[in-house]
C-alpha positions as CSV (number, residue, x, y, z in Angstrom):
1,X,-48.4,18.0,45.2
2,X,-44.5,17.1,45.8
3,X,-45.4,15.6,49.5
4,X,-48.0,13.0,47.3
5,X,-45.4,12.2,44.6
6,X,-42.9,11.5,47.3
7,X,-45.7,9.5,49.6
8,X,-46.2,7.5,46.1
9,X,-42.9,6.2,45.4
10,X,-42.3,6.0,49.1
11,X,-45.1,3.4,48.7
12,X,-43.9,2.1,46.0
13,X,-39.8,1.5,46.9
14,X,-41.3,-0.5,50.0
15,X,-43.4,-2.9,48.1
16,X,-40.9,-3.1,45.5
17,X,-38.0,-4.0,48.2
18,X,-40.2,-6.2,50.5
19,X,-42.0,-8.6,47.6
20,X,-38.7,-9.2,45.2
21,X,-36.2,-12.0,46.1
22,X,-32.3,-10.8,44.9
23,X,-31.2,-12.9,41.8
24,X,-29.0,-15.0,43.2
25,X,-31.3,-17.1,45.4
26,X,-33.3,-18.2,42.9
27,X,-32.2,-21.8,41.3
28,X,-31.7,-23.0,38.0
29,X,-32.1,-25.5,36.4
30,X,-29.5,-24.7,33.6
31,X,-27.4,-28.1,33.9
32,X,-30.4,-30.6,34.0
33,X,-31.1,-32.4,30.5
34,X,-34.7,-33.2,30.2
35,X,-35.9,-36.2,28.5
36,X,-38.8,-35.5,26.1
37,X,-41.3,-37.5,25.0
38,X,-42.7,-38.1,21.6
39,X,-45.1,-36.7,20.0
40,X,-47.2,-40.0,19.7
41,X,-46.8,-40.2,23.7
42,X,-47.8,-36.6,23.9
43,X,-51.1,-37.2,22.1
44,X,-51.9,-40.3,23.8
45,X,-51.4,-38.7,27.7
46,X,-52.9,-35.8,26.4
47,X,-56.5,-37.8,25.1
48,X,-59.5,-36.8,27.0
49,X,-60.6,-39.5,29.4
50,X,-63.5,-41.6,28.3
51,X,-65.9,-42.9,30.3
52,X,-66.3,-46.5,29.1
53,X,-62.8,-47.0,29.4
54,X,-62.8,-45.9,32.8
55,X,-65.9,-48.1,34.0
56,X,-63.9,-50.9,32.0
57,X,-60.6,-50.6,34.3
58,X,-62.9,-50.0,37.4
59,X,-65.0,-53.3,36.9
60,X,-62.3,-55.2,35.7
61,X,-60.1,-55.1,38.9
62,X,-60.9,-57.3,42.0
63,X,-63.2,-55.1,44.8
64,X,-60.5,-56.2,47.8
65,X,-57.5,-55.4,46.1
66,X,-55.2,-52.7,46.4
67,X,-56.9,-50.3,49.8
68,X,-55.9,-46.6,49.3
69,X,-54.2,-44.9,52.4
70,X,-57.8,-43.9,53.5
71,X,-59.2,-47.3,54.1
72,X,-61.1,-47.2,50.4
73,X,-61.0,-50.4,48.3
74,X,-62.4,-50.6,44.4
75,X,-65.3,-52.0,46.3
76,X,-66.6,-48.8,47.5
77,X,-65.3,-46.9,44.0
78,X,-67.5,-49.9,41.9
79,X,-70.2,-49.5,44.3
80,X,-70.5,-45.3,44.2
């Protein structure tokens, strides 16, 4: 039973060394001063998506403007 308790935490000290990364090379972010947003702003980009309004944007923009990187123009978005 002592050559299974030692097989255990042999086991166990090698997964514990070889996943865990020593403190001090993990960053902080102590100094940074995030800006917040209000709570109004909050609820607004945190509305569920409606699908009117987004058939309203899509329709309402020209077909040949704006051609994403992958050749696809609000042509082909209107159209499927």
């Amino acid at each position: 039973m002592e050559d299974f308790a030692k097989i255990k935490q042999g086991i166990v000290n090698f997964f514990t060394h070889h996943f865990s990364v020593p403190e001090t090379y993990r960053p902080t972010m102590g100094d940074i001063d995030f800006i917040h947003i209000s709570n109004l702003d909050n609820v607004m980009l945190s509305a569920l998506f409606l699908v009117s309004k987004i058939a309203l944007v899509v329709s309402s923009v020209d077909g040949n403007e704006s051609p994403r990187p992958d050749g696809f123009n609000f042509t082909f978005f209107i159209r499927f």
